[in-house]
C-alpha positions, -999 to +999 in steps of 0.1 A: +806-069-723+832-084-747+846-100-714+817-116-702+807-130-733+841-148-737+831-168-706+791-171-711+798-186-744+821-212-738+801-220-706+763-223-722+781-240-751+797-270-726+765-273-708+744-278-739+767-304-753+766-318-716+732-320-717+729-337-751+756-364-738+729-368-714+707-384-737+732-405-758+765-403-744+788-412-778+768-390-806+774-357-790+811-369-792+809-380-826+793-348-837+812-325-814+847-343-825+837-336-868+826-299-858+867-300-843+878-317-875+860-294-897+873-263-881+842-252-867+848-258-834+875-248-814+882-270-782+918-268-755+948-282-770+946-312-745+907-321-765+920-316-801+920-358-800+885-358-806+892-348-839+913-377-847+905-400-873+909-427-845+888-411-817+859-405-850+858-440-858+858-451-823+827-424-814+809-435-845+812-472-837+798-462-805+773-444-808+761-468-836+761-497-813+742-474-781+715-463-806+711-501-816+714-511-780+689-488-766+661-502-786+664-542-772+643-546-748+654-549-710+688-536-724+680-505-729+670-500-692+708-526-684+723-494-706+708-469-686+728-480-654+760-481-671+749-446-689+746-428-662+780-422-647+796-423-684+772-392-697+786-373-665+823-385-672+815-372-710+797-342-699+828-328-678+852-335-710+832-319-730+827-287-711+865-288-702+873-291-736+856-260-749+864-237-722+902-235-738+908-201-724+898-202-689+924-208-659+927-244-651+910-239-618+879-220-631+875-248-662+873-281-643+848-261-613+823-252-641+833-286-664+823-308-632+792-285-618+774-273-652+787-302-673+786-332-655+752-315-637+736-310-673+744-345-680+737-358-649+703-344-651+695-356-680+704-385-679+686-393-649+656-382-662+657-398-693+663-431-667+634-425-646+611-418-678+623-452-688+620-470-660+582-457-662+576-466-697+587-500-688+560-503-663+537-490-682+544-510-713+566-534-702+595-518-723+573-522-756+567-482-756+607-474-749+615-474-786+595-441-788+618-426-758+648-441-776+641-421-807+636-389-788+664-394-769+689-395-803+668-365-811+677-348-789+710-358-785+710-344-824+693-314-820+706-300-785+742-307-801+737-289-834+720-263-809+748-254-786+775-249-813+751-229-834+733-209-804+753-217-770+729-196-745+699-208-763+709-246-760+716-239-721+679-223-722+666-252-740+687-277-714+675-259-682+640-262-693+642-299-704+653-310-674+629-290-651+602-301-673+610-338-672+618-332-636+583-317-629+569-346-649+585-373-628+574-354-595+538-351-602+543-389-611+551-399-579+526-373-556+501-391-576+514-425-570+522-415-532+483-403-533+463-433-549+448-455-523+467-490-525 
């Protein structure tokens, strides 16, 4: 059991930060590279950078300037298309960098498939539920998404190094949720009579 565990950790605990780089791709990095600092958090040898008083100040001014940006107008949904393949880049290091103890092989598999998938998903949703607020508001209502994106960026974060399993729960479900959401969306839309 001991066994297991020593991967299932590791594993739920990459794809919950993968998913919260899903919604904000720098403050899971931030937050992820102070846990490191802190001793909290132990990542590979090849990661311990994050920690770096360097890589902190760069995540922070980061993730400063995406919150800002995400809540102008038109380029918020310009972000989004940038966003996407950096939350999967940042998904896979961060999954690769807390499975320390797995063979190099097994690591990058799961860092590429759970990670970058969990951020992948998530970010796409998040994109797609933009991209309908905009048409429905005309990007006036994507502040509100904005906020719960850096919410839950914050919280799934905070989640997965406190509770790894339950933040790959809580990650699973968001993004079959949001999923289910934007597929009922468009049967309805496919449905109406032009």
């Amino acid at each position: 059991m001991t066994d297991l565990l020593a991967y299932v950790l590791p594993v739920a605990l990459g794809v919950g930060l993968a998913a919260a780089a899903g919604f904000r791709v720098f403050l899971p990095l931030l937050l992820m590279g102070l846990a490191v600092k802190a001793g909290y958090l132990p990542v590979s040898q090849d990661f311990s950078w994050v920690a770096s008083t360097p890589a902190l100040l760069m995540f922070a001014v980061a993730a400063v300037t995406e919150i800002i940006a995400y809540y102008v107008p038109v380029l918020d949904n310009l972000l989004d298309g940038l966003a996407g393949p950096t939350a999967v880049g940042a998904g896979i290091a961060i999954s690769a960098a807390v499975m320390s103890d797995f063979p190099p092989m097994m690591k990058w598999t799961l860092a590429i498939i759970a990670g970058g998938g969990a951020a992948a998903a998530t970010q796409g949703a998040t994109t797609i539920l933009r991209g309908g607020s905009t048409v429905l508001t005309g990007g006036l209502g994507n502040h509100v998404l904005a906020t719960g994106e850096i919410i839950g960026a914050i919280i799934m974060t905070v989640l997965a190094m406190l509770a790894p399993v339950l933040a790959a729960i809580a990650a699973l479900v968001f993004i079959v949720v949001a999923w289910r959401i934007i597929l009922r969306r468009r049967k309805r839309k496919a449905s109406a009579p032009v």
